[in-house]
Biopython code that builds the backbone (N, CA, C, O; Angstrom):
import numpy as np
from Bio.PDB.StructureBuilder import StructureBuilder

atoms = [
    (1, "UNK", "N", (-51.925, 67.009, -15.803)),
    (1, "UNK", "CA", (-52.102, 65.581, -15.992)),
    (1, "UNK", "C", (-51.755, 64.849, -14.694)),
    (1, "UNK", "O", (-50.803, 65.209, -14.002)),
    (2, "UNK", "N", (-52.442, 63.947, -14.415)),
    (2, "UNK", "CA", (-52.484, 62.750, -13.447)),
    (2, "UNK", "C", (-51.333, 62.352, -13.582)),
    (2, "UNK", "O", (-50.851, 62.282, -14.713)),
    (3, "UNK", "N", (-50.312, 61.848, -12.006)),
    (3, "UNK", "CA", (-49.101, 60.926, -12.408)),
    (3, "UNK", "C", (-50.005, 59.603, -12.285)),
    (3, "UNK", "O", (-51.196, 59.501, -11.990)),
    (4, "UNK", "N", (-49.335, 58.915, -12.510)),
    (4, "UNK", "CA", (-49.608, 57.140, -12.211)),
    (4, "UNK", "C", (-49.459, 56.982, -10.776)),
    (4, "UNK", "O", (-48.828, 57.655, -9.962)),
    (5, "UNK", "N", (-50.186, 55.935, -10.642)),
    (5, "UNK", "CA", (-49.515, 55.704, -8.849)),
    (5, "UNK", "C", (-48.605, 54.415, -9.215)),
    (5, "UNK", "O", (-48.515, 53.819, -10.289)),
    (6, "UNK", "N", (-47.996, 54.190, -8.048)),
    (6, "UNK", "CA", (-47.084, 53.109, -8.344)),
    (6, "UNK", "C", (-47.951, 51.534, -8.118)),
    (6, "UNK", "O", (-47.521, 50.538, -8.700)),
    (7, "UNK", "N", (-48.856, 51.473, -7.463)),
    (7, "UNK", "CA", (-50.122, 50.425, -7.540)),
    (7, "UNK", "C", (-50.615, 49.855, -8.727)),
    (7, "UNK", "O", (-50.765, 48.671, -9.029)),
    (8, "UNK", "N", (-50.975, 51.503, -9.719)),
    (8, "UNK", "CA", (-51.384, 51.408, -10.709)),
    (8, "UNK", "C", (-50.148, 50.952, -12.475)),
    (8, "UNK", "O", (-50.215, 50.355, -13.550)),
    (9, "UNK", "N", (-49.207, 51.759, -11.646)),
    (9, "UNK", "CA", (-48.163, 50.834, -13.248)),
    (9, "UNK", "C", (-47.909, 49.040, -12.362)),
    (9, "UNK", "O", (-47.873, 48.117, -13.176)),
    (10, "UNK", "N", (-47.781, 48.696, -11.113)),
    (10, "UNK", "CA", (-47.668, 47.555, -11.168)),
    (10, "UNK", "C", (-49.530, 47.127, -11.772)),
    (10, "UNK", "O", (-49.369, 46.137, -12.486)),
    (11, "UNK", "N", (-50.153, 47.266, -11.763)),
    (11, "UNK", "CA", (-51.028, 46.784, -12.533)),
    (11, "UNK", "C", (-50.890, 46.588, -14.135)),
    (11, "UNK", "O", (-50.912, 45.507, -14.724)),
    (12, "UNK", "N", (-50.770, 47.627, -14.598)),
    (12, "UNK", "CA", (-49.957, 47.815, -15.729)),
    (12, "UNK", "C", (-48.735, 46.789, -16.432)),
    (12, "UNK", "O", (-48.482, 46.772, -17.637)),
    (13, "UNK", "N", (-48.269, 46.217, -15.721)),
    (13, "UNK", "CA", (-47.344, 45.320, -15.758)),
    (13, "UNK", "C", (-48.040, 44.400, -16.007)),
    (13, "UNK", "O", (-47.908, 43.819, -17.084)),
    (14, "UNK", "N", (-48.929, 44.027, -15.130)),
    (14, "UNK", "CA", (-49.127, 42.505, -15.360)),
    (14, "UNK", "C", (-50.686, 42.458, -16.160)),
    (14, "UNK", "O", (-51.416, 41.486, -16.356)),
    (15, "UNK", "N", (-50.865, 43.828, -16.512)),
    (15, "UNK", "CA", (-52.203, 43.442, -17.644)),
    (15, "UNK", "C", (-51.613, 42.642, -19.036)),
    (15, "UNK", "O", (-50.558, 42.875, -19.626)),
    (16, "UNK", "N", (-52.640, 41.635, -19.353)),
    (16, "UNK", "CA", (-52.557, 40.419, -20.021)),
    (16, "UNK", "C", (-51.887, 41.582, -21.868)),
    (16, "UNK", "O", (-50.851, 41.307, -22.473)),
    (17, "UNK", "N", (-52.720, 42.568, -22.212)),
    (17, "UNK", "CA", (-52.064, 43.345, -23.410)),
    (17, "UNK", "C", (-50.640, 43.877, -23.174)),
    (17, "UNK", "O", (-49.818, 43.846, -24.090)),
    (18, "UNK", "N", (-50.365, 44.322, -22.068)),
    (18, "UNK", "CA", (-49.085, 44.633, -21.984)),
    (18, "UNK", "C", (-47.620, 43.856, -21.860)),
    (18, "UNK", "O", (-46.445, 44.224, -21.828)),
    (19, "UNK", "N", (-48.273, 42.668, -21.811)),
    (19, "UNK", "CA", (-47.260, 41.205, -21.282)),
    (19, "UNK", "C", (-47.170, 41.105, -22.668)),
    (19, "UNK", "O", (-46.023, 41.006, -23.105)),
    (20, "UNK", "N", (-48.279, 41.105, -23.644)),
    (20, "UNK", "CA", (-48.527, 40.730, -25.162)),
    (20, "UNK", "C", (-47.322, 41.742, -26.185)),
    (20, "UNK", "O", (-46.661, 41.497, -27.194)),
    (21, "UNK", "N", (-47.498, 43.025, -25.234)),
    (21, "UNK", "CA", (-46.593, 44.261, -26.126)),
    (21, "UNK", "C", (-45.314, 43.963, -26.148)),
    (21, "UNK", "O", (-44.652, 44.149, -27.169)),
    (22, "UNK", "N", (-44.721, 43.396, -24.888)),
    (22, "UNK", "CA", (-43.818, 43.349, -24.049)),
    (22, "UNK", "C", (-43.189, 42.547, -24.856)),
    (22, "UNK", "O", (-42.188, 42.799, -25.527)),
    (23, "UNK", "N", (-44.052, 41.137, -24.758)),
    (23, "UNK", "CA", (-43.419, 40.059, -25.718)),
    (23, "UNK", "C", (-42.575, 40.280, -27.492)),
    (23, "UNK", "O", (-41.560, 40.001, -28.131)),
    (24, "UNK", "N", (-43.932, 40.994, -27.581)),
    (24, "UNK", "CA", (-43.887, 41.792, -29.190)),
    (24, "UNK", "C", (-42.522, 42.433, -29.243)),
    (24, "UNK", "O", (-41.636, 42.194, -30.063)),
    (25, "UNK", "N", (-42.494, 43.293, -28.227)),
    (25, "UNK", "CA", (-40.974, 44.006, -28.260)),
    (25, "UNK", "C", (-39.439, 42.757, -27.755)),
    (25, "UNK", "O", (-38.245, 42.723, -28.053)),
    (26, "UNK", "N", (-39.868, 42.357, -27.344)),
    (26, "UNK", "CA", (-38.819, 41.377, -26.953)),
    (26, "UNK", "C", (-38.517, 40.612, -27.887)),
    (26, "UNK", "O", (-37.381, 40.138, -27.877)),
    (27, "UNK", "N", (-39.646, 40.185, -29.212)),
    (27, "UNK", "CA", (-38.826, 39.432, -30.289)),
    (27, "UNK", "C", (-38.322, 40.243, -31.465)),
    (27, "UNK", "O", (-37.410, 40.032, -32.264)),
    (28, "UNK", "N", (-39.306, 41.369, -31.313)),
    (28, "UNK", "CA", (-39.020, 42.235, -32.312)),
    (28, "UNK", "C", (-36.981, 42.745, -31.993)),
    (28, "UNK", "O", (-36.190, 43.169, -32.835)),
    (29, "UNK", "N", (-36.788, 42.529, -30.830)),
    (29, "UNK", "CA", (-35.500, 43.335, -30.441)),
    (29, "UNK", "C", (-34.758, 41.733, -30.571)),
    (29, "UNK", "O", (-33.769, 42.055, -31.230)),
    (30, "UNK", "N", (-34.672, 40.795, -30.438)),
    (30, "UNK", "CA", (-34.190, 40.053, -30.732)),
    (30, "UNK", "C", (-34.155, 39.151, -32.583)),
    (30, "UNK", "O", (-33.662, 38.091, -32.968)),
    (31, "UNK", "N", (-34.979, 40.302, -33.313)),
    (31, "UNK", "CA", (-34.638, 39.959, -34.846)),
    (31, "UNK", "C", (-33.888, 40.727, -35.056)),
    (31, "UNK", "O", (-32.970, 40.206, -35.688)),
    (32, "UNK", "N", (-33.673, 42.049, -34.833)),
    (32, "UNK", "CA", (-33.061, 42.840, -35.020)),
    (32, "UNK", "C", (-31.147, 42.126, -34.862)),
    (32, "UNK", "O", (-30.375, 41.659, -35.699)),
    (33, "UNK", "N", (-31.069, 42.303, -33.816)),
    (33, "UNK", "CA", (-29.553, 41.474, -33.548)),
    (33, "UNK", "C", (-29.281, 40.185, -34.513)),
    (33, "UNK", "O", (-28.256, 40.052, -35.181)),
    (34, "UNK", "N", (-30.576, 39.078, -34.469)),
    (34, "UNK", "CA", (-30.480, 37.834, -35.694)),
    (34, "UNK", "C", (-29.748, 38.492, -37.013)),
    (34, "UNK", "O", (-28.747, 38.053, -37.578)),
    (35, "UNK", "N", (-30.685, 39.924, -37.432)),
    (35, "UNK", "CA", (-30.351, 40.569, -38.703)),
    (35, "UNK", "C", (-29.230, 40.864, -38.689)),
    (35, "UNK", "O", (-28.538, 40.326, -39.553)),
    (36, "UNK", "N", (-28.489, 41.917, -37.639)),
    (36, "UNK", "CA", (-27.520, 42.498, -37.665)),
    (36, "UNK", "C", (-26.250, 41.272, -37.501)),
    (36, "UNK", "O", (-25.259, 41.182, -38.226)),
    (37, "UNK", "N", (-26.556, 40.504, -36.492)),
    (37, "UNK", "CA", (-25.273, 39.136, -36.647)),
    (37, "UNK", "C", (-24.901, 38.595, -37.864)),
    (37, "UNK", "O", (-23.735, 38.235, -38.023)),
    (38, "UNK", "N", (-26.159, 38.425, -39.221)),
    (38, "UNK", "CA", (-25.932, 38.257, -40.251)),
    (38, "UNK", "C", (-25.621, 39.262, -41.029)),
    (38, "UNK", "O", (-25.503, 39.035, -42.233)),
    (39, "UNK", "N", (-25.506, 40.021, -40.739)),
    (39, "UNK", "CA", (-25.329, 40.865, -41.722)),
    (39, "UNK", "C", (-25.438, 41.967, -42.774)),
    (39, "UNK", "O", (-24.701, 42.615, -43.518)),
    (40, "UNK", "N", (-27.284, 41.801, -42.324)),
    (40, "UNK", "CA", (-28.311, 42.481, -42.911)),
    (40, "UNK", "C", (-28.081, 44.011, -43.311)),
    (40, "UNK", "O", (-28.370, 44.662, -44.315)),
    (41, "UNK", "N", (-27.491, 44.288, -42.202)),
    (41, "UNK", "CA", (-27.136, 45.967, -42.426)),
    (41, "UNK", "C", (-25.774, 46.365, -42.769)),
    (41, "UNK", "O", (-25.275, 47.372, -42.265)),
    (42, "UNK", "N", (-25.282, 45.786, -43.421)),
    (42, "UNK", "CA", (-23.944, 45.812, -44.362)),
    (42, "UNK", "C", (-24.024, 46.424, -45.646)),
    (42, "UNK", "O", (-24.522, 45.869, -46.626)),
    (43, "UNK", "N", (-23.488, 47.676, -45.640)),
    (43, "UNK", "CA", (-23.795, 48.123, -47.349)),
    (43, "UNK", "C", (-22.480, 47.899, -47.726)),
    (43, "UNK", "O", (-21.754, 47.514, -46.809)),
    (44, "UNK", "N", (-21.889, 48.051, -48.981)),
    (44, "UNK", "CA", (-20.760, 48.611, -49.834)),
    (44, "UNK", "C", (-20.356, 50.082, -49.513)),
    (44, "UNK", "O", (-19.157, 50.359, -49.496)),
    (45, "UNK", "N", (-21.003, 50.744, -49.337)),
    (45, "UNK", "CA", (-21.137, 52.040, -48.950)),
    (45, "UNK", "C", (-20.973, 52.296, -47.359)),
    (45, "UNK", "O", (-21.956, 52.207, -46.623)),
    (46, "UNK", "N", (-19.689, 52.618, -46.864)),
    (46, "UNK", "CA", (-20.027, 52.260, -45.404)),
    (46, "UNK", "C", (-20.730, 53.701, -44.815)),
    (46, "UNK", "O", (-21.296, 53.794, -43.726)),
    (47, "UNK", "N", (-20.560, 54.745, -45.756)),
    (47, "UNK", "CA", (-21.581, 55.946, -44.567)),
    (47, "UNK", "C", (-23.176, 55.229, -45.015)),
    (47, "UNK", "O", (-24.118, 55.551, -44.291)),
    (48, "UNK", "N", (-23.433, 54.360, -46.088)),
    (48, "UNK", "CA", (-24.732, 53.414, -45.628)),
    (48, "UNK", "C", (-24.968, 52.818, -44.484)),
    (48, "UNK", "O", (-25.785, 53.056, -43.594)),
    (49, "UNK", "N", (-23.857, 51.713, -44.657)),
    (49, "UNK", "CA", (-23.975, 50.800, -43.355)),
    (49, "UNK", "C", (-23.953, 51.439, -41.935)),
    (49, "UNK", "O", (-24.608, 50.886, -41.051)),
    (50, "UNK", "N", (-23.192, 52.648, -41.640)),
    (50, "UNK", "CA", (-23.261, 53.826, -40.568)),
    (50, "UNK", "C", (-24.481, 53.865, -40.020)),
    (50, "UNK", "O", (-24.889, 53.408, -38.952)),
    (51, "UNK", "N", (-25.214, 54.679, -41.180)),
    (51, "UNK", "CA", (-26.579, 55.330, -41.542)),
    (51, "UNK", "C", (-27.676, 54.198, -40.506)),
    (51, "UNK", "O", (-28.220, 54.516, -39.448)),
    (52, "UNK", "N", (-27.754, 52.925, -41.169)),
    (52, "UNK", "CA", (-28.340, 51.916, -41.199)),
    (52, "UNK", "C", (-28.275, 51.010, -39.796)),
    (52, "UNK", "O", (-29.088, 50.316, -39.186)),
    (53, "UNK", "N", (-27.181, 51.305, -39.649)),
    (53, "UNK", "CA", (-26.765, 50.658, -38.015)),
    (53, "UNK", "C", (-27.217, 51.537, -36.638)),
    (53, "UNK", "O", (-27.419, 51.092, -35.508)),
    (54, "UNK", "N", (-27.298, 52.781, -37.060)),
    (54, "UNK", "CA", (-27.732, 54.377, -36.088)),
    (54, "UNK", "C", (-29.241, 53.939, -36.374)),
    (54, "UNK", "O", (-30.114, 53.869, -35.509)),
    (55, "UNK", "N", (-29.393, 53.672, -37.644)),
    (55, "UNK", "CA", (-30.934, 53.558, -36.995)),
    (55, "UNK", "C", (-31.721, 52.442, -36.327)),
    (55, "UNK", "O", (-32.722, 52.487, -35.613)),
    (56, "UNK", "N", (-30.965, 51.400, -36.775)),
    (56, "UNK", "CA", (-31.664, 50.156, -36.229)),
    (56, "UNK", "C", (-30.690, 50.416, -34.596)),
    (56, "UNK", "O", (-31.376, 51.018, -33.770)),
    (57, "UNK", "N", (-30.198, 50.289, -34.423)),
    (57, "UNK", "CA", (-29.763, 50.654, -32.956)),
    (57, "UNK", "C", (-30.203, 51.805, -32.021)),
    (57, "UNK", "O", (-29.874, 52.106, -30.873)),
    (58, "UNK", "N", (-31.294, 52.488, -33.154)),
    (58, "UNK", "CA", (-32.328, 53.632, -31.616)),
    (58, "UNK", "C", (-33.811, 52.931, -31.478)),
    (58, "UNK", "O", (-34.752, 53.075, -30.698)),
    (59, "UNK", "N", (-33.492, 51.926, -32.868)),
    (59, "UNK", "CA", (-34.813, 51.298, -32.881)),
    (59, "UNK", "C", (-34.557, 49.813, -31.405)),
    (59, "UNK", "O", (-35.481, 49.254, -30.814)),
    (60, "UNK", "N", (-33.427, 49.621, -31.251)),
    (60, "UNK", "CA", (-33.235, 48.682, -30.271)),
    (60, "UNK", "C", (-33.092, 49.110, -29.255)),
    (60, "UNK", "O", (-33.219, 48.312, -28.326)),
    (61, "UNK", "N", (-32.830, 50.257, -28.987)),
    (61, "UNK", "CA", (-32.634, 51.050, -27.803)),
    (61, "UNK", "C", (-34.158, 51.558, -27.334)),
    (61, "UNK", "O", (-34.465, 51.576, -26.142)),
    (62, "UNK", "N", (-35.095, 51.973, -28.405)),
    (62, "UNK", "CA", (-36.028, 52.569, -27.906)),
    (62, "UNK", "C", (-36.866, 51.035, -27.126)),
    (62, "UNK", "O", (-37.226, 50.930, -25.954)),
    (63, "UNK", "N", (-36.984, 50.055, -28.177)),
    (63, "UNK", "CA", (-37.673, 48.604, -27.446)),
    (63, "UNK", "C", (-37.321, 48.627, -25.831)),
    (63, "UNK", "O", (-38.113, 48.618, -24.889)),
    (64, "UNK", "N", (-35.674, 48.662, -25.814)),
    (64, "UNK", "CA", (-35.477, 48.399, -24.739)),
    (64, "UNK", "C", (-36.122, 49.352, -23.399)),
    (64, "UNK", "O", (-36.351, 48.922, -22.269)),
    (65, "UNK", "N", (-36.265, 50.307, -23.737)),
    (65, "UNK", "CA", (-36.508, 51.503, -22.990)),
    (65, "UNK", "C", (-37.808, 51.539, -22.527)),
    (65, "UNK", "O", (-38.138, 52.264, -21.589)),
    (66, "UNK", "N", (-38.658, 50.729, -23.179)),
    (66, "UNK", "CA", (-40.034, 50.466, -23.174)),
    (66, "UNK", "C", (-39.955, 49.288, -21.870)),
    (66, "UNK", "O", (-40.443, 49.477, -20.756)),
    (67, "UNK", "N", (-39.230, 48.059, -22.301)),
    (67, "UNK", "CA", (-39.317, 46.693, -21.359)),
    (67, "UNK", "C", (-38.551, 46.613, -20.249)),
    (67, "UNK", "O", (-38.509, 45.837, -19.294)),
    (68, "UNK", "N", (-37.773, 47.877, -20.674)),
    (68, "UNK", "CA", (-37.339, 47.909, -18.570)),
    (68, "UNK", "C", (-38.027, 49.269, -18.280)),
    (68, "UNK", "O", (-37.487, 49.671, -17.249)),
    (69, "UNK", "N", (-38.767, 49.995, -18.600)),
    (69, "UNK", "CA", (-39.416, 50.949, -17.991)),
    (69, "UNK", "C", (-39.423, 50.785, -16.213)),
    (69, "UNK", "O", (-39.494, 49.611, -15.848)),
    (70, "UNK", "N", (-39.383, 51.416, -15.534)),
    (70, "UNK", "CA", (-39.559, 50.978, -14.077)),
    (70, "UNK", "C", (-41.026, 52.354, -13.371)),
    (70, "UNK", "O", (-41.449, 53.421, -13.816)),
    (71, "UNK", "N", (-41.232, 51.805, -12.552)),
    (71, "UNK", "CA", (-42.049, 53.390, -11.789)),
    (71, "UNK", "C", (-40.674, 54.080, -11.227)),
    (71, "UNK", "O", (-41.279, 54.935, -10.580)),
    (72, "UNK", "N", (-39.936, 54.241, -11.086)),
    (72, "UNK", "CA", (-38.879, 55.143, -10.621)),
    (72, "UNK", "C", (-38.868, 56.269, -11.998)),
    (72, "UNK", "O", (-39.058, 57.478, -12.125)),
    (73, "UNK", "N", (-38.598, 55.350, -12.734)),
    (73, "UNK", "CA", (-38.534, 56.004, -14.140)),
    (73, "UNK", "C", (-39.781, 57.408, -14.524)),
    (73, "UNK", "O", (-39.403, 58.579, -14.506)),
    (74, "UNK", "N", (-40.965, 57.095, -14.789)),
    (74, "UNK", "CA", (-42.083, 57.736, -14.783)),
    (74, "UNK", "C", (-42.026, 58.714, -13.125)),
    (74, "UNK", "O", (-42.780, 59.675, -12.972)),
    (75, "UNK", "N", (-41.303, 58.395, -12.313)),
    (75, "UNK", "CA", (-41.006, 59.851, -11.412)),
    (75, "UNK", "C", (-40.293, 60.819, -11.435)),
    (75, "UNK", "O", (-40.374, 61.954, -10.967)),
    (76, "UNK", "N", (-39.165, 59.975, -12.361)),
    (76, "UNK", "CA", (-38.337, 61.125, -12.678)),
    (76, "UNK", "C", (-38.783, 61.960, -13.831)),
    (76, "UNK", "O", (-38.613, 63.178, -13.777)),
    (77, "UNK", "N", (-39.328, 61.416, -14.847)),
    (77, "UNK", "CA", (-39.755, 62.180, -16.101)),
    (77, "UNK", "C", (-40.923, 62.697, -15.490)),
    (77, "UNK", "O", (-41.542, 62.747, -16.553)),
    (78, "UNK", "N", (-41.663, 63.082, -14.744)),
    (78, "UNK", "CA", (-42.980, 63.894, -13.869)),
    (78, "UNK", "C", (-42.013, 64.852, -13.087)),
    (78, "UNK", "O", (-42.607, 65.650, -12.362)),
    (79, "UNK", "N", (-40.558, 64.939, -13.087)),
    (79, "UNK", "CA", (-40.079, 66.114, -11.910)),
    (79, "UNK", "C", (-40.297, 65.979, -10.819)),
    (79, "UNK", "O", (-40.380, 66.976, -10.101)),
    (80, "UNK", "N", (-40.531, 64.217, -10.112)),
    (80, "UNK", "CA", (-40.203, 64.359, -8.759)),
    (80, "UNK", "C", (-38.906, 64.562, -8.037)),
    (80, "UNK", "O", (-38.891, 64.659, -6.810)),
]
sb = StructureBuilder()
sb.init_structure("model")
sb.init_model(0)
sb.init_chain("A")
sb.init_seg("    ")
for serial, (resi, resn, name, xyz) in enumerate(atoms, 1):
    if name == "N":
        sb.init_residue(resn, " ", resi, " ")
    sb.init_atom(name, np.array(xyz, "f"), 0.0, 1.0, " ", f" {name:<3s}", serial, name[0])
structure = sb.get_structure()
């Protein structure tokens, strides 16, 4: 497989769908915290609330991982 060039993810960046994804993830990761500040993931059961907090927190972690992506990043995961 082809790496990316670094020309080509700054293109990538600033294509008009990816600004759109970007956004998408940026509110989507900011309901998440709204939820969790309130409360949302609070059980009675705390190996629930555990459970529930591990997951919405890889789900905030993965967003994030997406919107700071860098080209450094994509060199290291290629084994430069």
């Amino acid at each position: 497989m082809r790496s990316v060039t670094e020309e080509e993810f700054k293109e990538w960046l600033l294509h008009p769908a990816t600004k759109e994804v970007m956004a998408l993830l940026e509110h989507k990761r900011e309901e998440l915290r709204r939820m969790w500040e309130g409360g949302s993931f609070t059980d009675y059961a705390t190996d629930t609330t555990a459970l529930v907090n591990v997951g919405n927190l890889g789900t905030c972690k993965g967003y994030a991982f997406v919107m700071e992506l860098t080209y450094e990043d994509l060199e290291i995961e290629d084994g430069k």
